[in-house]
C-alpha positions as CSV (number, residue, x, y, z in Angstrom):
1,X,10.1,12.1,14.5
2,X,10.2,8.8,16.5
3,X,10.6,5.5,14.0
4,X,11.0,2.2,15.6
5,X,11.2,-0.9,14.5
6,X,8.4,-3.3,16.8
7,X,8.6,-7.4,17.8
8,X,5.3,-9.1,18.7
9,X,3.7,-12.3,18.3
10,X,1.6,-12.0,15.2
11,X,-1.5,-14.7,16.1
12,X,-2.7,-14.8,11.9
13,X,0.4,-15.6,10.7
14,X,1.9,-17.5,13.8
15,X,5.3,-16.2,14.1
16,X,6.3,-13.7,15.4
17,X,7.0,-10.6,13.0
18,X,8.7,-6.9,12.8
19,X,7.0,-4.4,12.0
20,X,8.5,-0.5,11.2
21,X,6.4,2.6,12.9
22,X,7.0,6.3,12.4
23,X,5.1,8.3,14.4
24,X,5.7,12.5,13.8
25,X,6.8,14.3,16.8
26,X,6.4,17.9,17.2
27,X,9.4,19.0,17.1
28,X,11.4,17.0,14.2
29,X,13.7,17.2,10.8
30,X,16.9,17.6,13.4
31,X,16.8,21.2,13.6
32,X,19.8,23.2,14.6
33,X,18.5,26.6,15.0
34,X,15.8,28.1,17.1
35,X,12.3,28.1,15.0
36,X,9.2,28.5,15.6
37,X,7.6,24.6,15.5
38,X,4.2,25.0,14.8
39,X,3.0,21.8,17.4
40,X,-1.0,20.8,16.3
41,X,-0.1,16.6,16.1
42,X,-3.4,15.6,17.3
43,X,-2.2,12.8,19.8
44,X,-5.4,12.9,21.5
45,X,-8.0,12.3,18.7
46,X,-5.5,10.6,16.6
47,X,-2.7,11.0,13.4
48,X,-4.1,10.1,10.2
49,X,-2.2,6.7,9.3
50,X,-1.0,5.7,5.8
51,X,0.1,1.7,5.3
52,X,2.8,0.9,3.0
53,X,3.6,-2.2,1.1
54,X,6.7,-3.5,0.0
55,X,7.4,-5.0,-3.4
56,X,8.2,-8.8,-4.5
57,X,12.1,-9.1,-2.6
58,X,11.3,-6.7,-0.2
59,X,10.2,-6.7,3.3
60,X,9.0,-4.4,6.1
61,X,12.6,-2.5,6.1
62,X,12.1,-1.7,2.4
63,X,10.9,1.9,2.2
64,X,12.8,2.7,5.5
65,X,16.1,2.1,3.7
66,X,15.7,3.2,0.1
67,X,12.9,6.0,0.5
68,X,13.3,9.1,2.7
69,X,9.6,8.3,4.0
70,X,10.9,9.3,7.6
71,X,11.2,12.9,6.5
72,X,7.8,13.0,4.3
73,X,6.1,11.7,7.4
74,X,7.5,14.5,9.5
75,X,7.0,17.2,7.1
76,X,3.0,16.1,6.8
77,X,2.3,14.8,10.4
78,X,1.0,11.7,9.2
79,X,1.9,7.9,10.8
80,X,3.3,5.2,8.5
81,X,3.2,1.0,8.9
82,X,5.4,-1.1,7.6
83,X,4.8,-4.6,7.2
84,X,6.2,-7.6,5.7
85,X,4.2,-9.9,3.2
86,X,6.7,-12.0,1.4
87,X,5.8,-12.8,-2.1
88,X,2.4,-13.2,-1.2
89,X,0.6,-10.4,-2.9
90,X,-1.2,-10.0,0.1
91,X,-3.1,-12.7,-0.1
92,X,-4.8,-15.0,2.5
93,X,-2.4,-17.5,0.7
94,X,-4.1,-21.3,0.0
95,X,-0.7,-23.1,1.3
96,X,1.0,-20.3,3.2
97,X,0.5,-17.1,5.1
98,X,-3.2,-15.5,5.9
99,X,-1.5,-12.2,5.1
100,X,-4.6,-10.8,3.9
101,X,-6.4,-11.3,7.3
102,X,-3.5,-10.1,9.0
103,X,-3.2,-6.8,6.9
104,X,-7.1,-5.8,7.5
105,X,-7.5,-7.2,10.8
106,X,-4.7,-8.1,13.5
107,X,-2.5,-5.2,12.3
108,X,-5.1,-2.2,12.1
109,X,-6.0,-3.6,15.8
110,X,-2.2,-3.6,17.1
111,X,-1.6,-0.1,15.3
112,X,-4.5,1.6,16.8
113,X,-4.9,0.4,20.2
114,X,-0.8,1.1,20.9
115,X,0.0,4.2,18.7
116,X,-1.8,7.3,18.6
117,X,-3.4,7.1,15.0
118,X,-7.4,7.4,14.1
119,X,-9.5,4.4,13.9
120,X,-11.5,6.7,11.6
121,X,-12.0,5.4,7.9
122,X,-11.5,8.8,6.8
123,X,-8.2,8.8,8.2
124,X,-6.6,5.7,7.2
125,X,-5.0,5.2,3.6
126,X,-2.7,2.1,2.1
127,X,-0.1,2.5,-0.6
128,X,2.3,0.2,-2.6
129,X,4.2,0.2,-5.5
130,X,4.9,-2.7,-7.7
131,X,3.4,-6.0,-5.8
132,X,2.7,-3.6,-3.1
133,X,0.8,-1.5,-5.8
134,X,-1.8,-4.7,-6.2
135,X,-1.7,-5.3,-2.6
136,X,-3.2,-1.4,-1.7
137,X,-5.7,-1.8,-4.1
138,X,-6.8,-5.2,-3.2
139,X,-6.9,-4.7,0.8
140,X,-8.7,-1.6,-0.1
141,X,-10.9,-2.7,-2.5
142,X,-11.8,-6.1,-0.4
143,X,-11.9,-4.4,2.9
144,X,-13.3,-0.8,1.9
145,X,-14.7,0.4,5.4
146,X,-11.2,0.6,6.5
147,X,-9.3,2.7,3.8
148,X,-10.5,6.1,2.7
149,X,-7.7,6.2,-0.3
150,X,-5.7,3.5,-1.8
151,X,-2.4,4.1,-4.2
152,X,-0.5,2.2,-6.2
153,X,2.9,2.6,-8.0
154,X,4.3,0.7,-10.5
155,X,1.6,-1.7,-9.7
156,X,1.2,-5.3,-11.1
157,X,-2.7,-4.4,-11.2
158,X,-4.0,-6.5,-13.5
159,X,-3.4,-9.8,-11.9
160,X,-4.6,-12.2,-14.1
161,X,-2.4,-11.1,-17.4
162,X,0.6,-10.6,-14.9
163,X,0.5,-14.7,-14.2
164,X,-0.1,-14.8,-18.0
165,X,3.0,-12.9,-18.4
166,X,4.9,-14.5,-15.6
167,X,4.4,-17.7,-16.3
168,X,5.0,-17.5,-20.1
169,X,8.4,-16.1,-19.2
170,X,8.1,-12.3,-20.1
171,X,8.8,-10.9,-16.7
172,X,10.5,-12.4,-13.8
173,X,8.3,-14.5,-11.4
174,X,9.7,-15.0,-8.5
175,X,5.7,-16.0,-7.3
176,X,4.2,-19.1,-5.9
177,X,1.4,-18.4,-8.2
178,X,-0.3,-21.8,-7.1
179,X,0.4,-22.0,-3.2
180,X,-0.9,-18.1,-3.2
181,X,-4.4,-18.7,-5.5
182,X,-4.5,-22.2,-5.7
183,X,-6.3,-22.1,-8.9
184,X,-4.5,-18.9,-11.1
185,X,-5.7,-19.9,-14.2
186,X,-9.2,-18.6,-12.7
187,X,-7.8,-15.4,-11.7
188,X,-9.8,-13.1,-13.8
189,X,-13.4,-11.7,-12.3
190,X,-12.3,-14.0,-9.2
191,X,-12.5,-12.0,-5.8
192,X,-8.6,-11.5,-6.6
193,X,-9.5,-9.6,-9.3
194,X,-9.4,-5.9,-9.0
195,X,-12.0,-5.0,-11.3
196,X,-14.1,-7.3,-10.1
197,X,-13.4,-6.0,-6.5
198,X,-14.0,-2.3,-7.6
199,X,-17.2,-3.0,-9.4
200,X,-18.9,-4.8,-5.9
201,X,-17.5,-1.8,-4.0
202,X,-19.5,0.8,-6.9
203,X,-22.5,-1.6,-6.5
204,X,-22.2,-0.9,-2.9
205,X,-21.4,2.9,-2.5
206,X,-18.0,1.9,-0.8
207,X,-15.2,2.9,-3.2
208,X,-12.6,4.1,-1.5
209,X,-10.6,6.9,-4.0
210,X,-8.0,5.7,-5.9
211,X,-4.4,6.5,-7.2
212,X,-2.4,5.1,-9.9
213,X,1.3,6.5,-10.9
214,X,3.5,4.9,-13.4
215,X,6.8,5.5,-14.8
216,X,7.4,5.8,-18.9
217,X,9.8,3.7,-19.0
218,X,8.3,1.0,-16.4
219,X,7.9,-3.0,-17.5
220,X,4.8,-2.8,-16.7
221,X,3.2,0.4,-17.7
222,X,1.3,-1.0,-20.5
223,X,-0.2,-2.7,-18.5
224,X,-1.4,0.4,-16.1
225,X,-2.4,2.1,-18.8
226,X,-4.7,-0.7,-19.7
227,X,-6.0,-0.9,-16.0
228,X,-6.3,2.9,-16.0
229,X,-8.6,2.3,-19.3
230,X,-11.2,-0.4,-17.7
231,X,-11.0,1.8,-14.3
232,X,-12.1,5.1,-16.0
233,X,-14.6,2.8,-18.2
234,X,-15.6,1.8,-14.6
235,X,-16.0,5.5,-13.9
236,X,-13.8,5.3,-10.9
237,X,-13.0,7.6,-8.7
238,X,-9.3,7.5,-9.9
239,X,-6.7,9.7,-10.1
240,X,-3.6,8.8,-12.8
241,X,-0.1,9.9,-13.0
242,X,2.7,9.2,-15.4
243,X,6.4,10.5,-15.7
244,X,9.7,9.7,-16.8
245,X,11.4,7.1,-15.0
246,X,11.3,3.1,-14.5
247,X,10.7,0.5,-11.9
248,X,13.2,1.5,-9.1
249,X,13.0,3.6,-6.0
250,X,14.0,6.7,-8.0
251,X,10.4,7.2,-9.3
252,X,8.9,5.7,-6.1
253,X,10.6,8.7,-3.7
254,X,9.6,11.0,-5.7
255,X,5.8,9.5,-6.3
256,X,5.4,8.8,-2.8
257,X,5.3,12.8,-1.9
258,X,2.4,13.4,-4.6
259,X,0.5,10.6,-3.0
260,X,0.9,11.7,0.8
261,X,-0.4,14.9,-0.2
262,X,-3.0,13.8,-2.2
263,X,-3.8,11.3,0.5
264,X,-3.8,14.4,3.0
265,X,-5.1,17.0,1.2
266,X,-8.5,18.6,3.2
């Protein structure tokens, strides 16, 4: 497994930014016996490439240091990106950061014109959790022809009751809700707005498939549950998960495995 942490000049967002890349190698996991490696990474035509988001807090280092995502991406042959967003939610912010643009643009052409990963749609998946959760399904949902499957964990989905919440003081809110949409208070059926997103992409025919996991015991798994409710009432192509366990990287390491494979499975 080769991870590396890479420097460039990011034109979208004018700075210049790390990024962290793990690319499987064929023979991997440190192994300290003579095995048989089974070696079919498809350099040549391409690793299918998952994109993971960070939290609010966190950065592009995030799942590097507190998952064991190295090892996953090993086991399953599969490329990962790492990126770093701030507390933007991904957003092409209205004073700030166009990290949307970056995310669904400058990035996908960096990744695939220097590492050997598909440009195929069917190839390409983005998962979060928490902040990271909204941000998979919204670059999915906004640019569709690039992802194939979007998860989320622990996701703030429902954006416009999370700034309700937020800025009523029942969560933390570490957000520039007003430098990110300029107007929050118009959040809901906005082009923020993930059901609003999903139902253009039904309209369309360009869903990509969708994941949702969320712990028990989570802050804000009433409010998946809800978003799981309008989804299904959307008759989305979703896939739901709960299980015991809160908002911490104890339910994410473990939920992150179910998704690569579901992400993977042929």
């Amino acid at each position: 497994m080769a991870s590396m942490t890479c420097h460039y000049y990011s034109s979208t967002l004018g700075n210049n930014i790390a990024i962290n890349v793990i690319i499987p190698t064929p023979q991997g996991n440190e192994q300290i016996v003579d095995q048989d490696v089974q070696k079919q990474y498809q350099y040549e035509t391409g690793l299918p490439v998952v994109y993971l988001l960070h939290g609010a807090y966190g950065d592009f280092s995030s799942w590097i240091r507190y998952s064991n995502i190295e090892r996953y991406a090993q086991e399953r042959r599969c490329a990962v990106v790492m990126a770093s967003a701030g507390n933007s939610f991904y957003q092409d912010m209205y004073r700030g950061s166009a990290y949307r643009t970056f995310f669904t643009e400058e990035l996908p052409m960096f990744i695939t014109s220097v590492f050997p990963v598909s440009k195929k749609r069917e190839d390409t998946y983005i998962a979060g959790f928490s902040m990271g959760g909204y941000g998979a399904w919204y670059l999915a949902l906004s640019a569709p022809h690039l992802y194939a499957k979007a998860a989320s964990m622990s996701g703030a989905l429902d954006i416009a009751v999370l700034y309700k919440q937020a800025t009523g003081g029942a969560i933390d809110n570490p957000f520039p809700w007003h430098d990110i949409f300029q107007n929050p208070e118009a959040l809901s059926g906005s082009d923020r707005d993930l059901f609003a997103l999903y139902g253009q992409c039904r309209n369309d025919n360009t869903a990509p498939r969708l994941y949702q996991a969320c712990g028990t015991g989570d802050f804000l798994y009433e409010i998946n549950r809800s978003v799981k409710k309008r989804m299904e009432d959307m008759q989305a192509d979703l896939v739901y998960e709960e299980g015991p366990g809160g908002h911490n990287w104890d339910f994410w390491d473990v939920y992150i495995r179910r998704i690569l494979d579901w992400m993977l499975e042929r």
